[in-house]
HTML snippet that shows the backbone in 3Dmol.js (N, CA, C, O; Angstrom):
<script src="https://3Dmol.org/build/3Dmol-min.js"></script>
<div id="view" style="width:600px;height:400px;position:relative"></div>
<script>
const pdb = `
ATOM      1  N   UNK A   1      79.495 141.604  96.559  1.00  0.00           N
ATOM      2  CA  UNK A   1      80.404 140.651  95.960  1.00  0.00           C
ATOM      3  C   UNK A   1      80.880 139.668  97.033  1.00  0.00           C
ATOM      4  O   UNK A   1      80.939 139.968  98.225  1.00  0.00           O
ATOM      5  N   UNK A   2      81.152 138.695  96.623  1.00  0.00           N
ATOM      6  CA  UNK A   2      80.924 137.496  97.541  1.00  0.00           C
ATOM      7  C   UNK A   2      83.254 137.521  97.490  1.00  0.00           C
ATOM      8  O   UNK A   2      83.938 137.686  96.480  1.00  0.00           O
ATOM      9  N   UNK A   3      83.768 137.295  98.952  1.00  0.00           N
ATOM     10  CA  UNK A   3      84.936 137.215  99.396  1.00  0.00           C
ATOM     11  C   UNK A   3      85.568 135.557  98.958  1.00  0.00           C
ATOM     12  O   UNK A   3      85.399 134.643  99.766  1.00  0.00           O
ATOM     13  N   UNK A   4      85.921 135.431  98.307  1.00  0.00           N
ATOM     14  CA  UNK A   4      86.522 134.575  97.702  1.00  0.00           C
ATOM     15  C   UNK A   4      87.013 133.727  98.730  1.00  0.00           C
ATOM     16  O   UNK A   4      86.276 132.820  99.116  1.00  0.00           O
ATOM     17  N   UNK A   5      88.585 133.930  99.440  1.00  0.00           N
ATOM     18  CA  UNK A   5      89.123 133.683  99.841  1.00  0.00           C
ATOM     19  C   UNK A   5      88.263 132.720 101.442  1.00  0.00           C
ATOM     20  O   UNK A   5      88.687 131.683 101.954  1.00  0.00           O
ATOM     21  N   UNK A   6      87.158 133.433 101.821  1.00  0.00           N
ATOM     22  CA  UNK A   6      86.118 132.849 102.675  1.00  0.00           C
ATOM     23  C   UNK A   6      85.116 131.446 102.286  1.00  0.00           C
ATOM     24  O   UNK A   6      84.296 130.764 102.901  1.00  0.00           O
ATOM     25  N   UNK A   7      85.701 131.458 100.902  1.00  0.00           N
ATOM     26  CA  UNK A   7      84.869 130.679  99.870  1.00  0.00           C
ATOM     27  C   UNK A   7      85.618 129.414 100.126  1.00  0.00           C
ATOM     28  O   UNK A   7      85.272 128.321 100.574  1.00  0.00           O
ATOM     29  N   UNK A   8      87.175 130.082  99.545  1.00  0.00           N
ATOM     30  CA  UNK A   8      88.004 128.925  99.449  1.00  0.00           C
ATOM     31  C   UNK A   8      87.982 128.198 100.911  1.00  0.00           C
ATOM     32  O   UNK A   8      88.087 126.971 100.938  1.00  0.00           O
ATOM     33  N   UNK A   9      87.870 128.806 101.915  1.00  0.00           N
ATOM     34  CA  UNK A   9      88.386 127.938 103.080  1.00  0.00           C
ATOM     35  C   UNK A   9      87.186 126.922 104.082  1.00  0.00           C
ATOM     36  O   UNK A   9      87.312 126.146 105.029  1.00  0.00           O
ATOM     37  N   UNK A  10      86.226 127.349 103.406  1.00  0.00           N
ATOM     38  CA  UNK A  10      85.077 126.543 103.901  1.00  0.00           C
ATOM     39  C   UNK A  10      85.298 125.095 102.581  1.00  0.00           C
ATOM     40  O   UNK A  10      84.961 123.924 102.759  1.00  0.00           O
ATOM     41  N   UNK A  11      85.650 125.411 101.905  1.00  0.00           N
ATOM     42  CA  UNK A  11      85.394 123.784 100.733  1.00  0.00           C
ATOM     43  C   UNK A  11      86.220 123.067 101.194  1.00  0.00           C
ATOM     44  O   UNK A  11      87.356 123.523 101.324  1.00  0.00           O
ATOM     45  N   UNK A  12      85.916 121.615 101.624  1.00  0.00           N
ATOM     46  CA  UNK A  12      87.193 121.031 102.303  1.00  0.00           C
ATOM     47  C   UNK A  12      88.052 120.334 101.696  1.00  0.00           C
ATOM     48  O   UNK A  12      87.539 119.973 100.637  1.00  0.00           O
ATOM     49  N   UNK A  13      89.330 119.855 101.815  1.00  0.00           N
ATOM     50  CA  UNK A  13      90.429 119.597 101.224  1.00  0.00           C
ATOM     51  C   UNK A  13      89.915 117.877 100.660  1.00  0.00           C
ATOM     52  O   UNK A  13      89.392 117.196 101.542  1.00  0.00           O
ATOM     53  N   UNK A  14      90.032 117.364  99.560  1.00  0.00           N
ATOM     54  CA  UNK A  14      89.868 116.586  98.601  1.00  0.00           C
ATOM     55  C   UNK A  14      90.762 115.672  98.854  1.00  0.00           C
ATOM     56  O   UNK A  14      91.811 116.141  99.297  1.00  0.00           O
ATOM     57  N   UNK A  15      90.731 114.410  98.724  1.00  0.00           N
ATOM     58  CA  UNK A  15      92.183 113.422  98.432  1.00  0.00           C
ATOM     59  C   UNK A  15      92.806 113.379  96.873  1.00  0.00           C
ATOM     60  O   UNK A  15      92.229 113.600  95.808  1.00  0.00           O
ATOM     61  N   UNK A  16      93.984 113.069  97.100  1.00  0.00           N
ATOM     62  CA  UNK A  16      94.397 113.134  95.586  1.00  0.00           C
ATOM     63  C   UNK A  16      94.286 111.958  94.590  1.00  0.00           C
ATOM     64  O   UNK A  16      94.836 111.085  95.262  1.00  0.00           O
ATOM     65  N   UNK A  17      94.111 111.656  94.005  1.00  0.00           N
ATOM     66  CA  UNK A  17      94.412 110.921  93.173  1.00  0.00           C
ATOM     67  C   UNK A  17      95.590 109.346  93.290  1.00  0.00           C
ATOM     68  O   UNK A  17      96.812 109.500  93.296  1.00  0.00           O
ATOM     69  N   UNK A  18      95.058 108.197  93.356  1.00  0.00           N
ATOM     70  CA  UNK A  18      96.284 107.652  93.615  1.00  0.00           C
ATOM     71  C   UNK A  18      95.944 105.916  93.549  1.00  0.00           C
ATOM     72  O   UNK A  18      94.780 105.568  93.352  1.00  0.00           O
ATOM     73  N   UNK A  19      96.706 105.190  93.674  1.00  0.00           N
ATOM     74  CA  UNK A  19      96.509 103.552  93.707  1.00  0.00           C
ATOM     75  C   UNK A  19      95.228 103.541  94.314  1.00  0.00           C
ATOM     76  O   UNK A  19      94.429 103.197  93.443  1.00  0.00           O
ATOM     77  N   UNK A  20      94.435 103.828  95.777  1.00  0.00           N
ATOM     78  CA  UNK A  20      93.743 103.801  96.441  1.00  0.00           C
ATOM     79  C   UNK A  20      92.580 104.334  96.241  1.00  0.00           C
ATOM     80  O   UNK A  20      91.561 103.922  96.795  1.00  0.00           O
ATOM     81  N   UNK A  21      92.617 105.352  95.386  1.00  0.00           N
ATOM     82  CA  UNK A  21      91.536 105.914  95.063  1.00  0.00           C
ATOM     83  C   UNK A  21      91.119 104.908  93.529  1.00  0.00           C
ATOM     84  O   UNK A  21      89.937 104.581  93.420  1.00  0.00           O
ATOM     85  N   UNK A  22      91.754 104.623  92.813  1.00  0.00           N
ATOM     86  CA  UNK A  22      91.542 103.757  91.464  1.00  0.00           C
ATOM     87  C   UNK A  22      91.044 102.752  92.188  1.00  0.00           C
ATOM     88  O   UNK A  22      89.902 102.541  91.781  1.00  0.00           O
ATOM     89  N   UNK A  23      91.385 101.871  93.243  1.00  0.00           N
ATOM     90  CA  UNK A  23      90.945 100.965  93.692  1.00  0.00           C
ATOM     91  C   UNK A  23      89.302 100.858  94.473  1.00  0.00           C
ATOM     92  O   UNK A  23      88.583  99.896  94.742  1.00  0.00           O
ATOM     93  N   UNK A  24      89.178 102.104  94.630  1.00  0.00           N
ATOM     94  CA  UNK A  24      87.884 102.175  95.351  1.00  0.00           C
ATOM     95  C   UNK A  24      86.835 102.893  93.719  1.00  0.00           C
ATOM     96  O   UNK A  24      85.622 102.979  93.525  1.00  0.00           O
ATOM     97  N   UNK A  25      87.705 103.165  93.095  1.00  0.00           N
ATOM     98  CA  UNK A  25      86.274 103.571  92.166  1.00  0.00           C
ATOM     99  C   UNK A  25      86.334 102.141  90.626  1.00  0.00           C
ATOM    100  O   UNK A  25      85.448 101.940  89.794  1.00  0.00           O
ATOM    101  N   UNK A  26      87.567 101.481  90.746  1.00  0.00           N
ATOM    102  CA  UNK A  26      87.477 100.196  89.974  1.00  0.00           C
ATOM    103  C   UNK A  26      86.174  99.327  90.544  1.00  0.00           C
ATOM    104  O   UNK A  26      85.106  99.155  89.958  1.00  0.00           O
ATOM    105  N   UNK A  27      86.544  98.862  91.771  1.00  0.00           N
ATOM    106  CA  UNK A  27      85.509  98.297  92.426  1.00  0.00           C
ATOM    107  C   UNK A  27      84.141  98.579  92.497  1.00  0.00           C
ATOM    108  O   UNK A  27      83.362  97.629  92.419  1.00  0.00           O
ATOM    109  N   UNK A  28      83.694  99.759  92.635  1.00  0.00           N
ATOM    110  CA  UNK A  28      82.393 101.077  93.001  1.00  0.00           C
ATOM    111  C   UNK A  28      81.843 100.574  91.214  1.00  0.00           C
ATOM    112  O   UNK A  28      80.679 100.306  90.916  1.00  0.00           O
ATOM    113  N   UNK A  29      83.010 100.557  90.267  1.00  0.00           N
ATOM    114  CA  UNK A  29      82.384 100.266  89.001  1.00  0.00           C
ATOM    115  C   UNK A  29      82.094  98.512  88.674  1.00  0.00           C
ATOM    116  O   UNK A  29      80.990  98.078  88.345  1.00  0.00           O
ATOM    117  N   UNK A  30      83.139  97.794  88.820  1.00  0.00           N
ATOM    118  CA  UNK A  30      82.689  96.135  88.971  1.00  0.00           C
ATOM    119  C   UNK A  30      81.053  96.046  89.776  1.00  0.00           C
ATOM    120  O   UNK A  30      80.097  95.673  89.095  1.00  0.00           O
ATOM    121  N   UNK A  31      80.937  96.269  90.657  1.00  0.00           N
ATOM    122  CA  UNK A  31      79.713  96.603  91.664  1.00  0.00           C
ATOM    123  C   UNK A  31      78.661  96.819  90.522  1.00  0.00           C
ATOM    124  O   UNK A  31      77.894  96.046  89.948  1.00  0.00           O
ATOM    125  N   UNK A  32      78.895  98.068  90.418  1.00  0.00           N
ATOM    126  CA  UNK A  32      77.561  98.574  89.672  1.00  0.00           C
ATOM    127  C   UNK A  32      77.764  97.661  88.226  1.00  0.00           C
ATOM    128  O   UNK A  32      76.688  98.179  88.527  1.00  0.00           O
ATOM    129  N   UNK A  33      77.915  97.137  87.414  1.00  0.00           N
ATOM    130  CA  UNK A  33      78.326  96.298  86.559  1.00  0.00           C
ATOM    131  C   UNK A  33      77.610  94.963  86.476  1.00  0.00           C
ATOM    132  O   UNK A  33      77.103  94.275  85.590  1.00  0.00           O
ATOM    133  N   UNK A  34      77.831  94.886  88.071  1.00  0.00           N
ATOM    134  CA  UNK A  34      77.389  92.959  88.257  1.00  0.00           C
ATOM    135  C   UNK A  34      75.640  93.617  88.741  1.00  0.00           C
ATOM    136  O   UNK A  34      74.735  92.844  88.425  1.00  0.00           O
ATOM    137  N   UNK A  35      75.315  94.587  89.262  1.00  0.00           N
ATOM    138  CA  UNK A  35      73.866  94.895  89.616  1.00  0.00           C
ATOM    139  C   UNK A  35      73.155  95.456  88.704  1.00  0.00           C
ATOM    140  O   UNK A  35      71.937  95.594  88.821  1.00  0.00           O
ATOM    141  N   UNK A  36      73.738  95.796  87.821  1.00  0.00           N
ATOM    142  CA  UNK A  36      73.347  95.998  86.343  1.00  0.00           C
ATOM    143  C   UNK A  36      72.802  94.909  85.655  1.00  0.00           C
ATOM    144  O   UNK A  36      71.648  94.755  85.255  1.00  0.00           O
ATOM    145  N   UNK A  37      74.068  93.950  85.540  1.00  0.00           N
ATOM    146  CA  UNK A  37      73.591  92.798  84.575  1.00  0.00           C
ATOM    147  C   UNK A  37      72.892  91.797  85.654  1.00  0.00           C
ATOM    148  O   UNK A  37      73.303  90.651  85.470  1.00  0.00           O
ATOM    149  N   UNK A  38      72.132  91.871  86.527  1.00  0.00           N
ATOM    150  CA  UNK A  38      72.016  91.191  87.448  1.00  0.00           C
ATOM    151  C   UNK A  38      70.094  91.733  87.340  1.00  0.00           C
ATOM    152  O   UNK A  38      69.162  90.931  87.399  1.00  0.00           O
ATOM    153  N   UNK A  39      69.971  93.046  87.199  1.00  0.00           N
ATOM    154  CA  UNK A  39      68.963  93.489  87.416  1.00  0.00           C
ATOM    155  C   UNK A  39      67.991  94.133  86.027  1.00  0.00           C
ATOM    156  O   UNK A  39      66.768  94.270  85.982  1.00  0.00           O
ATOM    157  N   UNK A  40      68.925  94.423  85.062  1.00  0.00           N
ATOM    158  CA  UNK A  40      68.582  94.331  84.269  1.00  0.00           C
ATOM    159  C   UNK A  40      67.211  93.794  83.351  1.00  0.00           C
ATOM    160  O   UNK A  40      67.563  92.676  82.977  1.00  0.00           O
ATOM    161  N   UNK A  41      66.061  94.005  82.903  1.00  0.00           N
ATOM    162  CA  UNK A  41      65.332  93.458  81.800  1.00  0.00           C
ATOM    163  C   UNK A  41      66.155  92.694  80.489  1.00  0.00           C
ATOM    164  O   UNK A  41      66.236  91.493  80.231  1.00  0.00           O
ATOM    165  N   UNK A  42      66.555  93.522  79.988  1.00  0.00           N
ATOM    166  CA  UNK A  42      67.322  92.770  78.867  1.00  0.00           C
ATOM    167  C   UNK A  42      68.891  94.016  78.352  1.00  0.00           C
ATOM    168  O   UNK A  42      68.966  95.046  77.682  1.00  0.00           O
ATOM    169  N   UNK A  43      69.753  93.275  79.015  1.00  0.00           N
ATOM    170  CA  UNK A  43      71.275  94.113  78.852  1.00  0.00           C
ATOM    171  C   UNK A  43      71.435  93.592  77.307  1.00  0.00           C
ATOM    172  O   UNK A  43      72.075  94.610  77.046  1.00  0.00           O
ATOM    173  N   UNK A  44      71.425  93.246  76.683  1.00  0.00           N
ATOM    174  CA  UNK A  44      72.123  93.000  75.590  1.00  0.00           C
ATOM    175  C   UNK A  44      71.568  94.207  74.278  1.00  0.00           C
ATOM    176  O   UNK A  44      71.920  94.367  73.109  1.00  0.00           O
ATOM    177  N   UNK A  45      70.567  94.887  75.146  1.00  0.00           N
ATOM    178  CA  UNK A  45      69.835  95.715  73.956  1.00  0.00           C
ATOM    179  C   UNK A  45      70.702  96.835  73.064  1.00  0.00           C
ATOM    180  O   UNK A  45      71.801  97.147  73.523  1.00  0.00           O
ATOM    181  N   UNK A  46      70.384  97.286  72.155  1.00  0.00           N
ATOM    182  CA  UNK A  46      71.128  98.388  71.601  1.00  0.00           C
ATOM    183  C   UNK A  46      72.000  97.955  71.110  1.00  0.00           C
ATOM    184  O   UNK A  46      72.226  96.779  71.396  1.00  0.00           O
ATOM    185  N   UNK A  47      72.996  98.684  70.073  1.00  0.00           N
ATOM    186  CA  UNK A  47      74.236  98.130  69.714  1.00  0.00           C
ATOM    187  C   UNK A  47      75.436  97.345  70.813  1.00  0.00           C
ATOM    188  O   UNK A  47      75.866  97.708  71.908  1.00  0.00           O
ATOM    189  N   UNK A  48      75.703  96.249  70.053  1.00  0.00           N
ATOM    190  CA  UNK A  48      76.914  95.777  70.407  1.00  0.00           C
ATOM    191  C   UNK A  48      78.402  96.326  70.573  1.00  0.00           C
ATOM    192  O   UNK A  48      79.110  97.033  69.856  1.00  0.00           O
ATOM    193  N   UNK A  49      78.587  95.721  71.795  1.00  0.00           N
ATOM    194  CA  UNK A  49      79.840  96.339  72.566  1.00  0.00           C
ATOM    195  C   UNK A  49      80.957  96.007  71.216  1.00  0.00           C
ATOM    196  O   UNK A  49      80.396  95.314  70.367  1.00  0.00           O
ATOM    197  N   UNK A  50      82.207  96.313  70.908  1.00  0.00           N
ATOM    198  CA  UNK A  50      83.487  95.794  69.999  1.00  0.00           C
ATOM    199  C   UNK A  50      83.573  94.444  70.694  1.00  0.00           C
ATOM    200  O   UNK A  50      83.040  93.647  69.922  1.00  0.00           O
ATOM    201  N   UNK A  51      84.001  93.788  71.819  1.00  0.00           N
ATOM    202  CA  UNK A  51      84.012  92.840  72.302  1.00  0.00           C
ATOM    203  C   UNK A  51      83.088  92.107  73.195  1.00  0.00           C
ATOM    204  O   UNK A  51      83.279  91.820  74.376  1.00  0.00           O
ATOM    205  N   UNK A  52      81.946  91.818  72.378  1.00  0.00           N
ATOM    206  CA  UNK A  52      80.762  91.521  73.728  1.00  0.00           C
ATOM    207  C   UNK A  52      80.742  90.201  74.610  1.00  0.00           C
ATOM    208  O   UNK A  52      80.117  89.987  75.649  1.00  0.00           O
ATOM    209  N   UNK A  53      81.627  89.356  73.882  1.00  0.00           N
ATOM    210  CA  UNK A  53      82.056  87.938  75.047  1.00  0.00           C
ATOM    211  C   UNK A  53      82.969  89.022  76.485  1.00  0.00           C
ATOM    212  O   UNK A  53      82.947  88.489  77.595  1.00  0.00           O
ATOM    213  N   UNK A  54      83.585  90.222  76.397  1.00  0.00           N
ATOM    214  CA  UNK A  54      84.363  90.934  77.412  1.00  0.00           C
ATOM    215  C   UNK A  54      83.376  91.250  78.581  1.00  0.00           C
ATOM    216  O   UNK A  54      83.595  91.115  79.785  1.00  0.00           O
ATOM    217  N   UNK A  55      82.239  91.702  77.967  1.00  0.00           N
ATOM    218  CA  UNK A  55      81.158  92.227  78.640  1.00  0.00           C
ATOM    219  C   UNK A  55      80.110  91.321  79.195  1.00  0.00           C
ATOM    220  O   UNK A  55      79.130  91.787  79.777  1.00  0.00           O
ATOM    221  N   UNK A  56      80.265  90.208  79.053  1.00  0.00           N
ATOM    222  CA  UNK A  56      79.183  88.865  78.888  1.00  0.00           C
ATOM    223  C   UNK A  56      78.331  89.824  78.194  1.00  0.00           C
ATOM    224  O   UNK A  56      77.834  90.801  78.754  1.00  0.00           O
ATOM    225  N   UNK A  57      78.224  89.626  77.376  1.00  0.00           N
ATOM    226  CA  UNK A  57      76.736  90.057  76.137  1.00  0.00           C
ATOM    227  C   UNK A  57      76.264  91.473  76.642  1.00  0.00           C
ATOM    228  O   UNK A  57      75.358  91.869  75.910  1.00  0.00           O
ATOM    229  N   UNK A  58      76.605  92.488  77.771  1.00  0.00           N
ATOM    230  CA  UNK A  58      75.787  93.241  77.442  1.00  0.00           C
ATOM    231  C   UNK A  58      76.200  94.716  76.131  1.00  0.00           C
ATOM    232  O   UNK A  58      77.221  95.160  75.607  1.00  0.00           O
ATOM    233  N   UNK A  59      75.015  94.959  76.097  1.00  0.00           N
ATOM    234  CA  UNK A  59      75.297  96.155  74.923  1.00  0.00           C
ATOM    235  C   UNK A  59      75.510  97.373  75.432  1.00  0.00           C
ATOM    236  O   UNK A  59      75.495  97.650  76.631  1.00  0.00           O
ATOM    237  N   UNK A  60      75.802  98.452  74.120  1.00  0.00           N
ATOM    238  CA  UNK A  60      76.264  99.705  74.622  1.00  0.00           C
ATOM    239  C   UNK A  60      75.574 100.375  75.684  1.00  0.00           C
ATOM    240  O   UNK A  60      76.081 100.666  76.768  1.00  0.00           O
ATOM    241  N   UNK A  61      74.461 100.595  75.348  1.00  0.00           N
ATOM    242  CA  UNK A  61      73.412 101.456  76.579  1.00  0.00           C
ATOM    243  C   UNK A  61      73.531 100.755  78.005  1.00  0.00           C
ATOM    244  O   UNK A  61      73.181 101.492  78.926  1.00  0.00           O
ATOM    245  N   UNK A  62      73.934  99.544  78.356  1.00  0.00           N
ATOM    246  CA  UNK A  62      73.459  99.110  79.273  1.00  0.00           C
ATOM    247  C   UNK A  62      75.372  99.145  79.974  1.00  0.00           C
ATOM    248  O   UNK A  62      75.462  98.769  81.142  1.00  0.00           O
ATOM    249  N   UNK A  63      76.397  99.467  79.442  1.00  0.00           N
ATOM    250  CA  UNK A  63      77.400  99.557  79.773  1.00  0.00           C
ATOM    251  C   UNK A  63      77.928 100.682  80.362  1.00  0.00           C
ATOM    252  O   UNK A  63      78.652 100.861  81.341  1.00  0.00           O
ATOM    253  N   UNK A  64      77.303 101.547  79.388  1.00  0.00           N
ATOM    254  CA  UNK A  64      77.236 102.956  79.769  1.00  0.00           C
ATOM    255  C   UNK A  64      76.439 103.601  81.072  1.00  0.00           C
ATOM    256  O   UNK A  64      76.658 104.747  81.466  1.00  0.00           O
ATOM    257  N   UNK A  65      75.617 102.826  81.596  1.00  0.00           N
ATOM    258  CA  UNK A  65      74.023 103.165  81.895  1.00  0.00           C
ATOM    259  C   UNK A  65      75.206 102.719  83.505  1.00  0.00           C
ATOM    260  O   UNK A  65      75.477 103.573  84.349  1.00  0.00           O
ATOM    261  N   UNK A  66      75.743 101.198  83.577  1.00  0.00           N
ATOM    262  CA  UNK A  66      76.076 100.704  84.580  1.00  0.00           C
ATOM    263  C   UNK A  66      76.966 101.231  84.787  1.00  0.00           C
ATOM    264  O   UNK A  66      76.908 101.536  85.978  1.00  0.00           O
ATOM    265  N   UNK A  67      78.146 101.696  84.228  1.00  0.00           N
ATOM    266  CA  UNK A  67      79.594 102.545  84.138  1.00  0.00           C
ATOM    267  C   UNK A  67      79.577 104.499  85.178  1.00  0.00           C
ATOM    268  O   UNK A  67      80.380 105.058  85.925  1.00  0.00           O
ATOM    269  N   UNK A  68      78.275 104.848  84.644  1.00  0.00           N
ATOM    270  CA  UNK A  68      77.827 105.569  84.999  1.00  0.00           C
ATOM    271  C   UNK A  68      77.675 105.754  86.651  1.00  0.00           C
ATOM    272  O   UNK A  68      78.386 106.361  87.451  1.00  0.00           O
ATOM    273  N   UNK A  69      76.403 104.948  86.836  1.00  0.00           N
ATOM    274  CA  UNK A  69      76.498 104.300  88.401  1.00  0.00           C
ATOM    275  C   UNK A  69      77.491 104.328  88.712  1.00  0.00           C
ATOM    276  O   UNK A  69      77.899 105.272  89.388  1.00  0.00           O
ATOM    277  N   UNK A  70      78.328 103.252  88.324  1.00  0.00           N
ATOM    278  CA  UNK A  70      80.029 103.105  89.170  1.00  0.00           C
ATOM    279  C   UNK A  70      80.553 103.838  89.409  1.00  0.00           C
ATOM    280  O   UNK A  70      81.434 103.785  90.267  1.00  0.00           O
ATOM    281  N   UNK A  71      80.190 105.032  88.640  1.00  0.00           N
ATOM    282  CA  UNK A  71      81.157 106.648  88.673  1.00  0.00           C
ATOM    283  C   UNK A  71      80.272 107.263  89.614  1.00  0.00           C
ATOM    284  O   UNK A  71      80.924 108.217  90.039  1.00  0.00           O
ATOM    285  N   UNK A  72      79.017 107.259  90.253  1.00  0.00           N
ATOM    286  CA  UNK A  72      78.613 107.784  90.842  1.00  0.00           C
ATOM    287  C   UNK A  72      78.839 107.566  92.407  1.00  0.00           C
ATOM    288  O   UNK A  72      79.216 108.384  93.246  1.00  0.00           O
ATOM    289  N   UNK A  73      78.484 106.174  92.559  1.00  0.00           N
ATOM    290  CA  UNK A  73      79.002 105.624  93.719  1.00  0.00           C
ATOM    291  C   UNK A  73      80.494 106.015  94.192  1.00  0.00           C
ATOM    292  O   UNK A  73      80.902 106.580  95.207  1.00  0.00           O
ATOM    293  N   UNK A  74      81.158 105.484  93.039  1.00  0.00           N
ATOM    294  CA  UNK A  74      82.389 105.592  93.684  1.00  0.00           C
ATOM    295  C   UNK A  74      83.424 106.821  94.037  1.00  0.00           C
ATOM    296  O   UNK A  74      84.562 106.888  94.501  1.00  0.00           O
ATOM    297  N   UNK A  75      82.244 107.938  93.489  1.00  0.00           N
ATOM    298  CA  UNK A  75      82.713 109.465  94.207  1.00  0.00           C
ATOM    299  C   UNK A  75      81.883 109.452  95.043  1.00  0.00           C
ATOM    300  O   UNK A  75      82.011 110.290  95.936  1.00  0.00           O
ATOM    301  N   UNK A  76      80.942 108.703  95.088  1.00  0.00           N
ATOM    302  CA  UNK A  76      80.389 109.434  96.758  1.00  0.00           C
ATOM    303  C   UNK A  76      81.259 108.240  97.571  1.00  0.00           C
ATOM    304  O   UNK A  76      81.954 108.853  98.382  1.00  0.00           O
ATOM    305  N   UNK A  77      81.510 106.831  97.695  1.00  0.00           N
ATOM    306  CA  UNK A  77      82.657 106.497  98.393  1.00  0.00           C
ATOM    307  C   UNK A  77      83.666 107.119  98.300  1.00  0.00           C
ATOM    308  O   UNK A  77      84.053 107.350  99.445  1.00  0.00           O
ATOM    309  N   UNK A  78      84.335 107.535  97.573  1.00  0.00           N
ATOM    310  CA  UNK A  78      86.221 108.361  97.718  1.00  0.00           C
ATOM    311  C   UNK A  78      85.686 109.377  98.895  1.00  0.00           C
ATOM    312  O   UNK A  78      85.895 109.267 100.103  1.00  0.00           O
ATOM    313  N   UNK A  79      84.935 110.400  98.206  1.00  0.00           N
ATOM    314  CA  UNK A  79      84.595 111.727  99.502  1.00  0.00           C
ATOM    315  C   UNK A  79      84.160 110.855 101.187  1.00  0.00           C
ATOM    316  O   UNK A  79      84.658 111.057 102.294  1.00  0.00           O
ATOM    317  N   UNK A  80      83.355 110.139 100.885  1.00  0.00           N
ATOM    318  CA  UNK A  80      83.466 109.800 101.998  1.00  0.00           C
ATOM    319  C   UNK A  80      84.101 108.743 102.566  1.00  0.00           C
ATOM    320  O   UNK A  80      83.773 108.469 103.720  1.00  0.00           O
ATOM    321  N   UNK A  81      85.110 107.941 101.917  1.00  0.00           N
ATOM    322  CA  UNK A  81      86.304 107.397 102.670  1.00  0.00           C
ATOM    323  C   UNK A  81      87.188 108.507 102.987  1.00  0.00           C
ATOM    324  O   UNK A  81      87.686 108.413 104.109  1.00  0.00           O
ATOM    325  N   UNK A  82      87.442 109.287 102.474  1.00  0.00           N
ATOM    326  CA  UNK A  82      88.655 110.417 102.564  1.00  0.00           C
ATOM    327  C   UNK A  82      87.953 111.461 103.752  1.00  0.00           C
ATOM    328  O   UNK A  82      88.630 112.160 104.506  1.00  0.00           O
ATOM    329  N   UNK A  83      86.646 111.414 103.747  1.00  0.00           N
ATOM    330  CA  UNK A  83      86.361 112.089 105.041  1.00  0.00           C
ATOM    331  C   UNK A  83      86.597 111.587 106.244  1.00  0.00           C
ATOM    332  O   UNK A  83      86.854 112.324 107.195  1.00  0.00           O
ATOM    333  N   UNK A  84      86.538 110.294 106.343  1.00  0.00           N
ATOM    334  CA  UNK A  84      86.578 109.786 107.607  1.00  0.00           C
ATOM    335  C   UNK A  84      87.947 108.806 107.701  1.00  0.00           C
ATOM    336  O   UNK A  84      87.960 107.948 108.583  1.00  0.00           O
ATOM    337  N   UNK A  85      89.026 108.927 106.849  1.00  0.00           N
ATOM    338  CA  UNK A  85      90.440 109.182 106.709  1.00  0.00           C
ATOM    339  C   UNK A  85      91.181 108.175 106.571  1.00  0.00           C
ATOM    340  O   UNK A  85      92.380 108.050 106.822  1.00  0.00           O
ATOM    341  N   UNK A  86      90.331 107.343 106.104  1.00  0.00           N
ATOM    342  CA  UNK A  86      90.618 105.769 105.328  1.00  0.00           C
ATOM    343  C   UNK A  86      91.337 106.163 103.949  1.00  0.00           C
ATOM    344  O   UNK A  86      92.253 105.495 103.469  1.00  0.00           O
ATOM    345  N   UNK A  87      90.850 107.247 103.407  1.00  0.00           N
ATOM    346  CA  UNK A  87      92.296 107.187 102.156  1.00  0.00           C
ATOM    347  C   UNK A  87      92.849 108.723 102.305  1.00  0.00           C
ATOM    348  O   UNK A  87      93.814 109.099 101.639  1.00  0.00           O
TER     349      UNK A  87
END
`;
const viewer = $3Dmol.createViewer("view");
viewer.addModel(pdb, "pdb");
viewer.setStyle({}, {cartoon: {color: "spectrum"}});
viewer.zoomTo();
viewer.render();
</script>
């Protein structure tokens, strides 16, 4: 059986939640957003967004698809701004 407590102390401590962190994964998502519709074949495919002048024209899949990215990036930026102690 694996010691827990040996478990816990090797995982390293996380940043919390906060103005700074929204700010780095708002951005991480604008980013992936503009390289999305930037790189894209055709964003407008699939159903329409509720507001697609908000989105410049693109559609659901391709919002989701880019939103995604942004969420990806911008946890691997938080972990590694917070590792090297910028937030």
């Amino acid at each position: 059986m694996i010691d827990l407590t040996i478990v816990a102390m090797t995982v390293p401590r996380t940043v919390e939640w906060g103005p700074q962190v929204a700010i780095v994964m708002i951005l991480c998502n604008i980013a992936a957003i503009a390289f999305g519709k930037a790189t894209m074949k055709n964003p407008a495919a699939g159903p329409e967004m509720p507001s697609p002048e908000f989105f410049g024209g693109m559609g659901l899949p391709a919002v989701l698809a880019t939103t995604s990215l942004g969420h990806i990036v911008g946890f691997g930026a938080i972990l590694g701004l917070a590792n090297i102690g910028v937030l």
